[in-house]
Z-matrix of the N, CA and C atoms (Angstrom, degrees):
N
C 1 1.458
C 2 1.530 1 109.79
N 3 0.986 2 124.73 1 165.99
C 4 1.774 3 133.18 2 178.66
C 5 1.781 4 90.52 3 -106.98
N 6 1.441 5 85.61 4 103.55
C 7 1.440 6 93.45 5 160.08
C 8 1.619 7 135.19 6 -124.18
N 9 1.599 8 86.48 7 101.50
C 10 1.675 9 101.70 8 -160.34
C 11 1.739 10 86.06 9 -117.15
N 12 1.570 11 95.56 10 144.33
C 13 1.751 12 100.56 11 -171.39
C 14 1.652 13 108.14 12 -72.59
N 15 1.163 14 93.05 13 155.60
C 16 1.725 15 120.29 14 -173.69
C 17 1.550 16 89.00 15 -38.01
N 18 0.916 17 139.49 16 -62.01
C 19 1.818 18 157.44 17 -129.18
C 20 1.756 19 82.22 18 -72.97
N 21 1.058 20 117.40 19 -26.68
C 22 1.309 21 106.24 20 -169.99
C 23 1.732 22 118.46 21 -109.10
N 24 0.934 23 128.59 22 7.98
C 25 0.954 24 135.13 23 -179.89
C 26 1.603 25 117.65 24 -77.87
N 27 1.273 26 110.45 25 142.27
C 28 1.977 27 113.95 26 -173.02
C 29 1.117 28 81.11 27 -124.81
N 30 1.289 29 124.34 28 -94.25
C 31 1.968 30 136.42 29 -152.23
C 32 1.675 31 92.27 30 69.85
N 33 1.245 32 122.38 31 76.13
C 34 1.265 33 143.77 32 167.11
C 35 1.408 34 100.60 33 -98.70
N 36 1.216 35 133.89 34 109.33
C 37 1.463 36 118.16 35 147.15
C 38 1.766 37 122.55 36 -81.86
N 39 1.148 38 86.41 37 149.93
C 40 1.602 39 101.78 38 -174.14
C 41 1.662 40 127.24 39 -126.20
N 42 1.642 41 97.32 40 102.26
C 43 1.721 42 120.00 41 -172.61
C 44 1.574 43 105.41 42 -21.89
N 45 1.018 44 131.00 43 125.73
C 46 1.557 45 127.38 44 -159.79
C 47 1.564 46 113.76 45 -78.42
N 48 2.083 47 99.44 46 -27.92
C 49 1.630 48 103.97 47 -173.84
C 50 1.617 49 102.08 48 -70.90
N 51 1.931 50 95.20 49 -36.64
C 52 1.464 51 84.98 50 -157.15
C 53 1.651 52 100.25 51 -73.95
N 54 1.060 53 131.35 52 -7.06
C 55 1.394 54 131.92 53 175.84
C 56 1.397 55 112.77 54 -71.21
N 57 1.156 56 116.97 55 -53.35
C 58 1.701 57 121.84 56 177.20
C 59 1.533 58 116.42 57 -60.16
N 60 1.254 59 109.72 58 -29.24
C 61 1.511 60 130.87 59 -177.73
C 62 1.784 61 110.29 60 -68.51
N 63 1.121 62 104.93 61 -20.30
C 64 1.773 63 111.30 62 177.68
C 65 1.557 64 115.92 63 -96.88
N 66 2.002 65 108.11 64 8.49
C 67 1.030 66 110.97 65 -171.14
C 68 1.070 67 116.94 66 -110.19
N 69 1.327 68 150.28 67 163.57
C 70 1.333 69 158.68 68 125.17
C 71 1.625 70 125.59 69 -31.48
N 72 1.374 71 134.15 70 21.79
C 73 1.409 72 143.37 71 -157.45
C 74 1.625 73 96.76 72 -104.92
N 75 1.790 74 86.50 73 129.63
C 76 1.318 75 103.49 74 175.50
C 77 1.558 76 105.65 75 -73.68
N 78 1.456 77 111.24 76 156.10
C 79 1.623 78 121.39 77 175.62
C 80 1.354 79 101.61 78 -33.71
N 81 1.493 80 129.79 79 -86.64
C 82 1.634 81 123.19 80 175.72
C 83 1.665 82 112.14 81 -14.71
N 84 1.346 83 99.88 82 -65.23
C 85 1.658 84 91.08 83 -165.05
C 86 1.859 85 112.24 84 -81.97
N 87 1.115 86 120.37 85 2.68
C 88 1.371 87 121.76 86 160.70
C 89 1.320 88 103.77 87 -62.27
N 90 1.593 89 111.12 88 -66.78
C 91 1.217 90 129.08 89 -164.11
C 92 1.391 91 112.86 90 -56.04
N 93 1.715 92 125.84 91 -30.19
C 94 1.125 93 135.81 92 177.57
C 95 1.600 94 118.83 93 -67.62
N 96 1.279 95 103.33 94 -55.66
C 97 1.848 96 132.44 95 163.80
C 98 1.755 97 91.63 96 -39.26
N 99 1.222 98 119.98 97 -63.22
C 100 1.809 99 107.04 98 -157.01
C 101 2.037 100 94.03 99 -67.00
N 102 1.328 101 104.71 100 -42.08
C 103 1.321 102 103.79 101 -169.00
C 104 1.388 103 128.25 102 -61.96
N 105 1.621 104 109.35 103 -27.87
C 106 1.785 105 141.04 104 -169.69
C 107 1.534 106 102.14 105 -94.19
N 108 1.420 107 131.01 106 -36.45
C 109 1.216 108 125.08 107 -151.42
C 110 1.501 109 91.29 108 -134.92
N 111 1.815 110 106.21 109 133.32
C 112 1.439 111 141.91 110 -171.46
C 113 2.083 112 97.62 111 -89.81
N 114 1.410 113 81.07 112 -78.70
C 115 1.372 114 104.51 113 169.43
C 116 0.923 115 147.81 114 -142.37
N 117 1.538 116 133.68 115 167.96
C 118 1.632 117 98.88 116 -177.55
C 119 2.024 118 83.64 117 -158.14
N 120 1.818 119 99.67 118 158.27
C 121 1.625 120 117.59 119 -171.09
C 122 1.123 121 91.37 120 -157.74
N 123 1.440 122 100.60 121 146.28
C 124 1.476 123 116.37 122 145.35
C 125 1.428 124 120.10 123 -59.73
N 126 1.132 125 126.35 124 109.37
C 127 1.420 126 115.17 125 168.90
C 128 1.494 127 125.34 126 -86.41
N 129 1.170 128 122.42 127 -30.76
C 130 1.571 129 124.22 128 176.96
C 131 1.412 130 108.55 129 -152.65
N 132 1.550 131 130.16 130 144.95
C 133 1.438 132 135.99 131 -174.41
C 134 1.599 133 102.33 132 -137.32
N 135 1.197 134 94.69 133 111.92
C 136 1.323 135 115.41 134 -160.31
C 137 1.994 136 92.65 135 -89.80
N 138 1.446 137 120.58 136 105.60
C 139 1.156 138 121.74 137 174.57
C 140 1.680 139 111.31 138 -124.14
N 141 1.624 140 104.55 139 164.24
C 142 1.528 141 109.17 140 -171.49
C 143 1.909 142 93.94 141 -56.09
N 144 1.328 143 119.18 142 -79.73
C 145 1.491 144 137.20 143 162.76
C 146 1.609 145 107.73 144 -1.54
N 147 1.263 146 125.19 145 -68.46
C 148 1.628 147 130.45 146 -174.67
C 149 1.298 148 114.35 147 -72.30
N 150 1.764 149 127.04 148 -29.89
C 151 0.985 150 136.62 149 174.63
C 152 1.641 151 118.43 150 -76.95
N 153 1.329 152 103.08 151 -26.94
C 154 1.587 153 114.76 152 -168.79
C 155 1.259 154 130.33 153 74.12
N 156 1.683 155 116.15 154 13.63
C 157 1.430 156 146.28 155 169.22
C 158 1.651 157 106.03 156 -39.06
N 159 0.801 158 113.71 157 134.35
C 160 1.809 159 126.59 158 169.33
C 161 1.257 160 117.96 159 -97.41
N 162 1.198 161 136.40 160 -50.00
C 163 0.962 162 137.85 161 -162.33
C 164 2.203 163 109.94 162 -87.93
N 165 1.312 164 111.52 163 126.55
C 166 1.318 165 88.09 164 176.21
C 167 2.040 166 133.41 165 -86.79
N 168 0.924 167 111.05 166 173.68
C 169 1.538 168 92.69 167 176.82
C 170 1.734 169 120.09 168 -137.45
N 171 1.511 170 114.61 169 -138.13
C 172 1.269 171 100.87 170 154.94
C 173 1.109 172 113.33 171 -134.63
N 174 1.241 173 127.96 172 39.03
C 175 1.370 174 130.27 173 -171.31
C 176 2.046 175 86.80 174 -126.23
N 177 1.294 176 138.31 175 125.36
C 178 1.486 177 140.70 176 -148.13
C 179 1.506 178 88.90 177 -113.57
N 180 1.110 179 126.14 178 -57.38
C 181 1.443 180 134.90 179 -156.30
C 182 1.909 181 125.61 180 -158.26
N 183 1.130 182 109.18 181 100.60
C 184 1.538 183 114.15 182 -172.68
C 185 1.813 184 96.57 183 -91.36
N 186 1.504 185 111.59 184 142.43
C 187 1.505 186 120.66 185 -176.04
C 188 1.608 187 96.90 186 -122.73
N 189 1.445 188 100.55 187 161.84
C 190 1.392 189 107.97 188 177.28
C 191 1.178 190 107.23 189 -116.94
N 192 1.419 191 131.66 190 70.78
C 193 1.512 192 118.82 191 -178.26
C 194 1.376 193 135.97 192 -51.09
N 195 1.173 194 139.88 193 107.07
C 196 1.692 195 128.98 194 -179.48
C 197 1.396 196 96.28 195 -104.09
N 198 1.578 197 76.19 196 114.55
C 199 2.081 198 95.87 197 152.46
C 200 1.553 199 122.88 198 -116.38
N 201 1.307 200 121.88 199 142.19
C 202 1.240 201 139.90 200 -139.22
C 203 1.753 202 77.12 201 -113.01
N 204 1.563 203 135.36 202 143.61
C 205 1.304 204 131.77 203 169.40
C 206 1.147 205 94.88 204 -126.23
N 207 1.554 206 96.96 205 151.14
C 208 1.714 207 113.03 206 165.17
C 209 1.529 208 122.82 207 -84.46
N 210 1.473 209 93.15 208 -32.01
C 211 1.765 210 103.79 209 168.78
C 212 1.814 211 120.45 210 -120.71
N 213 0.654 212 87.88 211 152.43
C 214 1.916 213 87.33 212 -168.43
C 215 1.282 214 100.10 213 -81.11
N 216 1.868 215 145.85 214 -39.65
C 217 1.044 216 137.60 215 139.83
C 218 1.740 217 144.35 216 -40.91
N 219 1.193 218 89.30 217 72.80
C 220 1.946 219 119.93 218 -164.01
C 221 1.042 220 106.65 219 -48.77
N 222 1.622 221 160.96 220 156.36
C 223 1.519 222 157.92 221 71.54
C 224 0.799 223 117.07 222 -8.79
N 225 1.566 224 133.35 223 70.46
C 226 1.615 225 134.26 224 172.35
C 227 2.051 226 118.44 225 -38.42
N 228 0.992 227 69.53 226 -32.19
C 229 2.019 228 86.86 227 174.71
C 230 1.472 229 110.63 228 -45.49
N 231 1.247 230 114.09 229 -46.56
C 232 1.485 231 132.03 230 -162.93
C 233 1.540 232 96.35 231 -90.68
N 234 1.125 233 139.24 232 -2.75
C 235 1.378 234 129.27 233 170.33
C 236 1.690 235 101.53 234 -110.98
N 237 1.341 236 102.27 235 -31.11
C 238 1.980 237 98.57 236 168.21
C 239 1.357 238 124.69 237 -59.52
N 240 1.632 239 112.60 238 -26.64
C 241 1.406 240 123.57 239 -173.05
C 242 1.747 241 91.83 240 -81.84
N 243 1.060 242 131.60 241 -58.07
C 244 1.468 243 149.82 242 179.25
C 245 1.918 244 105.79 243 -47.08
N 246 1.006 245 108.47 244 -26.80
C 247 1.383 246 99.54 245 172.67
C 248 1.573 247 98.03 246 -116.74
N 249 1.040 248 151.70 247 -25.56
C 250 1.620 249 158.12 248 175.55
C 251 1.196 250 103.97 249 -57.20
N 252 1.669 251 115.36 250 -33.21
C 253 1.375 252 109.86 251 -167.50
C 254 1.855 253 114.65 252 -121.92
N 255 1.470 254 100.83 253 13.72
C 256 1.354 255 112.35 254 -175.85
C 257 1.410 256 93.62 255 -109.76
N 258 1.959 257 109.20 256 153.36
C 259 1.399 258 109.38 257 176.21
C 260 1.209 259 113.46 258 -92.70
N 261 1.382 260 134.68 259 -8.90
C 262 1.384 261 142.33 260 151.60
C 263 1.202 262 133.41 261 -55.66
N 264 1.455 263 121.16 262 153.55
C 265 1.840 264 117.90 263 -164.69
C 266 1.894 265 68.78 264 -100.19
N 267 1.621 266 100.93 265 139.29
C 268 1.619 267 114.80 266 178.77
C 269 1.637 268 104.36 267 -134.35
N 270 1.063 269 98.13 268 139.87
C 271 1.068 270 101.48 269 -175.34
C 272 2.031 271 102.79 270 -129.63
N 273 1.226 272 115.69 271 144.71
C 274 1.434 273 112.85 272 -161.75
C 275 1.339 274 111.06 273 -117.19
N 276 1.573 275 115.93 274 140.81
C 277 1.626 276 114.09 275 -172.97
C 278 1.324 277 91.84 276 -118.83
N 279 1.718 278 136.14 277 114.69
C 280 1.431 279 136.81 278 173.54
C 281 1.504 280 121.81 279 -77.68
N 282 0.941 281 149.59 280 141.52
C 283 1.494 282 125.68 281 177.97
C 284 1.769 283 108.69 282 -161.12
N 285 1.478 284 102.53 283 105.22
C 286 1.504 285 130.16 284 168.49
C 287 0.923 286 130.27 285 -74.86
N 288 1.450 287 127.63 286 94.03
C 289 1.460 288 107.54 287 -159.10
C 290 1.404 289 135.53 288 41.37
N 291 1.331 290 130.01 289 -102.54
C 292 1.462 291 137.84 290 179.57
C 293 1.311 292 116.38 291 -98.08
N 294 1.730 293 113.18 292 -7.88
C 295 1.544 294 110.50 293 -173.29
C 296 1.545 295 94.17 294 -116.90
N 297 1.251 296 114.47 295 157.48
C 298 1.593 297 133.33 296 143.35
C 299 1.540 298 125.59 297 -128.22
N 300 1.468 299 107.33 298 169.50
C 301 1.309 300 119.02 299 -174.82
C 302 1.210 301 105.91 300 -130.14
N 303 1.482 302 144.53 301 -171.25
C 304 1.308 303 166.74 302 145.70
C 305 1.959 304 98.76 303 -126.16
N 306 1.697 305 82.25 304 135.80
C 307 1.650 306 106.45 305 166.43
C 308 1.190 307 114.97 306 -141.75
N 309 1.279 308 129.48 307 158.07
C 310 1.655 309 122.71 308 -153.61
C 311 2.180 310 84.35 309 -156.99
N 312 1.275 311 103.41 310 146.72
C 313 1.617 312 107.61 311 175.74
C 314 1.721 313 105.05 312 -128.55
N 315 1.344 314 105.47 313 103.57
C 316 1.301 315 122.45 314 -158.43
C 317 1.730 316 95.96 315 -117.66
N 318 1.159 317 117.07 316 59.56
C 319 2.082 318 106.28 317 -169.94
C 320 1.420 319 97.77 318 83.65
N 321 1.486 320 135.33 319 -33.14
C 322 1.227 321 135.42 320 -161.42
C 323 1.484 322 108.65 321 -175.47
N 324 1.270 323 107.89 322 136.81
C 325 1.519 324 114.66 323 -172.35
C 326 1.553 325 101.47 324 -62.13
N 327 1.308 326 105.74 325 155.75
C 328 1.776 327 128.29 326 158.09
C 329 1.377 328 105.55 327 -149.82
N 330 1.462 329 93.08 328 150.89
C 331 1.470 330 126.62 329 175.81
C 332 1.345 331 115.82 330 -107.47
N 333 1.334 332 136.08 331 157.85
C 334 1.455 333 142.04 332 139.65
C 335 1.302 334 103.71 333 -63.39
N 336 1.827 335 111.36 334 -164.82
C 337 1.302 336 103.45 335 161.20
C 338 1.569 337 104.45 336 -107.60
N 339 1.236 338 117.34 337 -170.68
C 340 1.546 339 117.44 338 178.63
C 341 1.697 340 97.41 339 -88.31
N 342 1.355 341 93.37 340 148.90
C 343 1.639 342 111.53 341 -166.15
C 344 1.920 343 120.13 342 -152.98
N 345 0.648 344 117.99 343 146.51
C 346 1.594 345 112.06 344 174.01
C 347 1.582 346 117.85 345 -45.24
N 348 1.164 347 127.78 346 -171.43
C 349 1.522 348 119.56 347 -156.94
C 350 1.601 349 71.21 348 -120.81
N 351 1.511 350 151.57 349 -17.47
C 352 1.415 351 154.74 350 177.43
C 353 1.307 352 94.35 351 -72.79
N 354 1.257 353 134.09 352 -54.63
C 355 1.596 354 138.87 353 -163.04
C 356 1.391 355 106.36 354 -74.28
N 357 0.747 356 132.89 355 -91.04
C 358 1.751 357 137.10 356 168.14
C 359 1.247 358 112.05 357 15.94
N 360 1.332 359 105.25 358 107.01
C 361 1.825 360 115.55 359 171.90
C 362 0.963 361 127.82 360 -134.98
N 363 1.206 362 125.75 361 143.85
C 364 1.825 363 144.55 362 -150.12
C 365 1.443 364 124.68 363 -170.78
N 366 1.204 365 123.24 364 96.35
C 367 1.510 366 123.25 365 -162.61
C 368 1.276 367 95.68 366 -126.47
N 369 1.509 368 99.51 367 163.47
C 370 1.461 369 110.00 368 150.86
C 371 1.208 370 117.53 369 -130.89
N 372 1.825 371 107.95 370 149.02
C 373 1.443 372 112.50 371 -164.87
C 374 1.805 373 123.19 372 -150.46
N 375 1.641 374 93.76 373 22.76
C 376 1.356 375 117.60 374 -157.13
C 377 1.662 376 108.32 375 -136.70
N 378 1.522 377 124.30 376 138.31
C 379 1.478 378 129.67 377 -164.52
C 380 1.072 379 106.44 378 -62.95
N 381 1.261 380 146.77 379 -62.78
C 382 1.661 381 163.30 380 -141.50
C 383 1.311 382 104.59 381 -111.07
N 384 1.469 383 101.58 382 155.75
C 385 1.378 384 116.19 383 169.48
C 386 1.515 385 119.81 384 -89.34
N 387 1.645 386 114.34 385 -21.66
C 388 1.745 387 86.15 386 151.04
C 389 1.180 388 114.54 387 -88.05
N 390 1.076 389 148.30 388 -15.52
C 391 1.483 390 130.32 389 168.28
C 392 1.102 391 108.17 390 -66.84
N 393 1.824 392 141.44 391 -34.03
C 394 1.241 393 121.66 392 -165.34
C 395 1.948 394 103.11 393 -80.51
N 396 1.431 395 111.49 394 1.32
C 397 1.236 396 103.39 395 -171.54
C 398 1.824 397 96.16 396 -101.12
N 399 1.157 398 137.36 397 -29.03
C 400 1.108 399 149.98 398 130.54
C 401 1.601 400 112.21 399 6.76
N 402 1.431 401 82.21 400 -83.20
C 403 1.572 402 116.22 401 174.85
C 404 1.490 403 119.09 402 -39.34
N 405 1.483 404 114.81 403 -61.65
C 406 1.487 405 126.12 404 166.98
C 407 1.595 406 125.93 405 -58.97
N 408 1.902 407 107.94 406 -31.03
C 409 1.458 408 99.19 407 -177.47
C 410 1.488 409 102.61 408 -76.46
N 411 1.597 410 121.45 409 -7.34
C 412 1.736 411 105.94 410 -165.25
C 413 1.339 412 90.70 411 -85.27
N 414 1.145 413 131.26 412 -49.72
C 415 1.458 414 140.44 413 -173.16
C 416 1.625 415 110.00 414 -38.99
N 417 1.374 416 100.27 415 -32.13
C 418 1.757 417 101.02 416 -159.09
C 419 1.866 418 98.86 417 -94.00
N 420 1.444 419 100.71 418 -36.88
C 421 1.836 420 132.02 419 -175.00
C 422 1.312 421 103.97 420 -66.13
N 423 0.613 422 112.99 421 -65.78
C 424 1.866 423 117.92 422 -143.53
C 425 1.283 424 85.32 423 -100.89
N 426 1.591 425 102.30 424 154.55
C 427 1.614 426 133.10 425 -172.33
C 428 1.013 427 124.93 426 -131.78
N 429 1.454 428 98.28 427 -50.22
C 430 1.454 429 119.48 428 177.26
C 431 1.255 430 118.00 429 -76.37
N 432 1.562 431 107.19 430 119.39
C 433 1.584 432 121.72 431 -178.89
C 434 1.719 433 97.55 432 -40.42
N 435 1.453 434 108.04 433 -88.03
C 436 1.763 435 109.80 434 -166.96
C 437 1.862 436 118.83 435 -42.74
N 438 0.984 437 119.55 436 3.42
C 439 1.546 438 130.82 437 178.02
C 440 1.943 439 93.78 438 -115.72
N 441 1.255 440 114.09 439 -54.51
C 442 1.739 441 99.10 440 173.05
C 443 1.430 442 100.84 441 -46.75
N 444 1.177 443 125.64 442 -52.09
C 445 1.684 444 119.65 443 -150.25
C 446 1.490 445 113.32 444 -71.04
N 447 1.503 446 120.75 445 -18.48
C 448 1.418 447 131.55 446 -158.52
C 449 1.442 448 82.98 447 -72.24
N 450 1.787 449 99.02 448 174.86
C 451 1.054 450 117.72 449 -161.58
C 452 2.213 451 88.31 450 -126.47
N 453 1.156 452 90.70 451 26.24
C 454 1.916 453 70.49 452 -171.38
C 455 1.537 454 98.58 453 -98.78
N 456 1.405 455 98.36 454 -160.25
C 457 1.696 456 125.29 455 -174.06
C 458 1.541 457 94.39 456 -59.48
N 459 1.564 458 117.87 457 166.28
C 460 1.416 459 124.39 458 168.77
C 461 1.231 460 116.04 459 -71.16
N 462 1.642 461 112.90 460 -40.69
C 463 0.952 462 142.62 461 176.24
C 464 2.129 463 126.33 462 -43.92
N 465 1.787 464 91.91 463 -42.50
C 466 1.286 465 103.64 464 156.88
C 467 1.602 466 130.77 465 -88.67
N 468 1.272 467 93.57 466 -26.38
C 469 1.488 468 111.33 467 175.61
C 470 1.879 469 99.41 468 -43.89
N 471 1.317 470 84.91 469 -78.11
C 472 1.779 471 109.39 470 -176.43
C 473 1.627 472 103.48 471 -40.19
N 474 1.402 473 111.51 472 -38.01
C 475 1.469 474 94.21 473 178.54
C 476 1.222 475 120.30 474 -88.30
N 477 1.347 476 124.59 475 -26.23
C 478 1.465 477 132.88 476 172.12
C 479 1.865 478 109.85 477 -57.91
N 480 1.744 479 112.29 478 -27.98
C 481 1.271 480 95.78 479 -171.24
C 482 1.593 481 99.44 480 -90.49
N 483 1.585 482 128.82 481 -23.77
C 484 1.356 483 137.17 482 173.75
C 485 1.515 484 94.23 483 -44.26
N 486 1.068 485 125.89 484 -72.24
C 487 1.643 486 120.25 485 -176.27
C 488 1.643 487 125.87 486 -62.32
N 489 1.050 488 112.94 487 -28.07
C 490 1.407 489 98.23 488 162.30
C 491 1.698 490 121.74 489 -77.02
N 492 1.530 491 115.97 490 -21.93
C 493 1.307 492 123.39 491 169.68
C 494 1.412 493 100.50 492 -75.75
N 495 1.017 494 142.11 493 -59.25
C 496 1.800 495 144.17 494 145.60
C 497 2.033 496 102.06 495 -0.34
N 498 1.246 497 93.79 496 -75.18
C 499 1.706 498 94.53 497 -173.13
C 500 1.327 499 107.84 498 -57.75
N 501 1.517 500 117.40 499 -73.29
C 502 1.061 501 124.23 500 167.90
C 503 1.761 502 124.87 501 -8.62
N 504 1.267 503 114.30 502 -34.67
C 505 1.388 504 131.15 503 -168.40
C 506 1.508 505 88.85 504 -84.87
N 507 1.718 506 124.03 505 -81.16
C 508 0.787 507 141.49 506 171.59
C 509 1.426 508 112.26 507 -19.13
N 510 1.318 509 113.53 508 -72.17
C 511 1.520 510 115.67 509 -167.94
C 512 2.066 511 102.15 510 -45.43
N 513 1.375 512 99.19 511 -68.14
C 514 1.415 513 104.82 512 -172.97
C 515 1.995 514 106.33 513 -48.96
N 516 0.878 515 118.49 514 -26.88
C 517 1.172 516 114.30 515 -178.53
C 518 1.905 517 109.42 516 -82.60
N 519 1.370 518 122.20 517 -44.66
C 520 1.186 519 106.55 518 160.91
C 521 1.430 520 140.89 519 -69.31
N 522 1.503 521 98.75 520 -13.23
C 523 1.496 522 110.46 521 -170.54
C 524 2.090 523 97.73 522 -80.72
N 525 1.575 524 105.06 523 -20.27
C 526 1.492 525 113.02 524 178.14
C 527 2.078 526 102.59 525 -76.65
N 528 0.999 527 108.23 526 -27.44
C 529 1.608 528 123.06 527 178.84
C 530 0.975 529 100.95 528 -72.62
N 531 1.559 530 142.14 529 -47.84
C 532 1.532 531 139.57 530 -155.09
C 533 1.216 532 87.00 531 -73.40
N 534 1.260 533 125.40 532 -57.28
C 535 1.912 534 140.69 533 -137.86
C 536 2.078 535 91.97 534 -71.10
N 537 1.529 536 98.36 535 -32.36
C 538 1.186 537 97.59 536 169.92
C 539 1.457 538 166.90 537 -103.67
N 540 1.192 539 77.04 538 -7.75
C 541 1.950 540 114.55 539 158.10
C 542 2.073 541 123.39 540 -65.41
N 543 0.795 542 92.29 541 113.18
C 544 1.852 543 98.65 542 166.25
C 545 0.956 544 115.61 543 -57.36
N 546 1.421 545 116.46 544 -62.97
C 547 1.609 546 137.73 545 -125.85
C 548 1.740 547 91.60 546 -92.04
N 549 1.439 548 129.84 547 113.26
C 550 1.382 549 152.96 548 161.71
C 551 1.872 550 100.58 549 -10.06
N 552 1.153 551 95.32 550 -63.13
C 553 1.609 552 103.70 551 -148.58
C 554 2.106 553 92.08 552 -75.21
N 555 1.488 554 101.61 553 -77.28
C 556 1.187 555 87.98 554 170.16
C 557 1.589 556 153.32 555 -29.18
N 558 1.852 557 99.56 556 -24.26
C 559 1.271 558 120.89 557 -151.45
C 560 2.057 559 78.14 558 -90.73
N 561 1.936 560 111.03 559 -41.85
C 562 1.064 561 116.35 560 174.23
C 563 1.353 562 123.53 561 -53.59
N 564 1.331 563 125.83 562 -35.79
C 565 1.357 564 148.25 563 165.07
C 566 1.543 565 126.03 564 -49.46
N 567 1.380 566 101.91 565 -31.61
C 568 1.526 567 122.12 566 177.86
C 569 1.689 568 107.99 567 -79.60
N 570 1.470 569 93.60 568 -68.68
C 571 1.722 570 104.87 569 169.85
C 572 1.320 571 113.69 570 -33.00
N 573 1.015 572 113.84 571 -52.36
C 574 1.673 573 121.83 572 -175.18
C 575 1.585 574 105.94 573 -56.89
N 576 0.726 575 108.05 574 -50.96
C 577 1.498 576 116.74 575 -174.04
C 578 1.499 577 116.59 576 -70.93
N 579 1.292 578 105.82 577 -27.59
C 580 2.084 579 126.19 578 -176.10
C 581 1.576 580 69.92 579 -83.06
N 582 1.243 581 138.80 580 -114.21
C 583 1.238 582 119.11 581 -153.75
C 584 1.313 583 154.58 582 -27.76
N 585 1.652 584 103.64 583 -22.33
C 586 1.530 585 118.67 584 154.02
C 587 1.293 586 126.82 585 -42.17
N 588 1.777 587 109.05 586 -58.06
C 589 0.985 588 136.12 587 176.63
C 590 1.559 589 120.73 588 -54.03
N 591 1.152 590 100.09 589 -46.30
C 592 1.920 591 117.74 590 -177.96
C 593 1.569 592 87.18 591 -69.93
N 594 1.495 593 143.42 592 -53.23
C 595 1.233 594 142.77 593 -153.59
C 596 1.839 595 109.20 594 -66.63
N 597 1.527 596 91.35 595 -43.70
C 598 2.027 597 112.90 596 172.60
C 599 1.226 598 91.29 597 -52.91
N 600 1.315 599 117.59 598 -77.56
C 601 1.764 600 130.52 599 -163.80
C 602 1.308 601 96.84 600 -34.64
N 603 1.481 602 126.14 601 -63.53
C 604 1.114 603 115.57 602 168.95
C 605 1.252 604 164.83 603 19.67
N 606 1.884 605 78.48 604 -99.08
C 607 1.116 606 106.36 605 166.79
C 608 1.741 607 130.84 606 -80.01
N 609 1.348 608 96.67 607 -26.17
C 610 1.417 609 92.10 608 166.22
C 611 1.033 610 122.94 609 -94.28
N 612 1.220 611 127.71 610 -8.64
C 613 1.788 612 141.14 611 167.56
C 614 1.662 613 109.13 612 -34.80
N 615 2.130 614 89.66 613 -48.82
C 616 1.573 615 98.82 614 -168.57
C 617 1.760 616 118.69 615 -116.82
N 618 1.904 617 84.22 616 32.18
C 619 1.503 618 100.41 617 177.68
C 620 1.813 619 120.54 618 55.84
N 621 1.029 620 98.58 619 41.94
C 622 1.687 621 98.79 620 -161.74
C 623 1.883 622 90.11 621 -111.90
N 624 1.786 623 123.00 622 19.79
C 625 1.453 624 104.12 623 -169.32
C 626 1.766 625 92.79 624 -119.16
């Protein structure tokens, strides 16, 4: 469940034209936005004041946007423009019928995976509002147990898990090349290279790069 305290809750819905209308969206992605998106609210606005935070920062106000989709195949684009062009740290709740997601635009969008509306988790557990926004992109980012557990910057975190999702891609895609090659030498050529990859994975799996 997203358990962010009562104190913060809006459930504002927000007129979709007049929402798109404050944006910068090319014809395609207008046209995409009316077709992709049901509805959409603020659901919670996470402020120093509502939270009872002391300390100030530079992060003013984090939102929880919920958008309602018409198709479960999203335009991530259209939520990059939506946080690129908002002065708020936003954070997005997707919801397809029976499933939802969380996506967060940190330099570059991330997703969770899709999950039941029972599964879905989101806390807060941190003093400040840039740390609690900190806090929320690892939750939404990161996957990988040995990159959750580290103790570094977000900043490395996020890049350490980009590269194992990087290999990860890689690996499964050469290991589909080996399975399909005849030819001895090439097929040797591939292997060589699947093992590089498994060796990276590795190594950064167990932070040793």
């Amino acid at each position: 469940m997203i358990d962010f305290p009562v104190s913060t809750i809006v459930h504002r819905r927000l007129p979709k034209e007049a929402f798109y209308k404050h944006l910068q969206l090319s014809t395609a992605l207008k046209s995409r936005f009316v077709s992709y998106v049901g509805e959409i609210s603020v659901a919670n606005s996470l402020t120093k004041k509502n939270l009872n935070l002391e300390k100030e920062t530079d992060t003013k106000e984090i939102l929880l946007l919920s958008i309602i989709l018409k198709k479960r195949a999203f335009d991530g684009k259209i939520l990059e423009v939506i946080a690129r062009q908002n002065p708020h740290k936003l954070v997005f709740l997707l919801s397809y019928e029976q499933e939802v997601r969380l996506a967060v635009y940190h330099k570059k969008l991330y997703y969770s995976a899709w999950m039941s509306e029972d599964d879905i988790e989101l806390t807060l557990s941190v003093e400040t509002l840039d740390a609690i926004w900190e806090d929320l992109v690892r939750q939404i980012a990161l996957h990988s147990p040995s990159v959750e557990q580290r103790t570094e910057s977000l900043e490395q975190q996020l890049k350490d898990q980009d590269e194992i999702d990087r290999l990860n891609k890689l690996i499964k895609k050469t290991e589909a090349a080996a399975w399909k090659e005849a030819q001895p030498k090439k097929r040797f050529a591939i292997y060589t290279r699947l093992q590089e990859y498994k060796q990276k994975l590795e190594e950064i799996t167990h932070g040793e790069t």
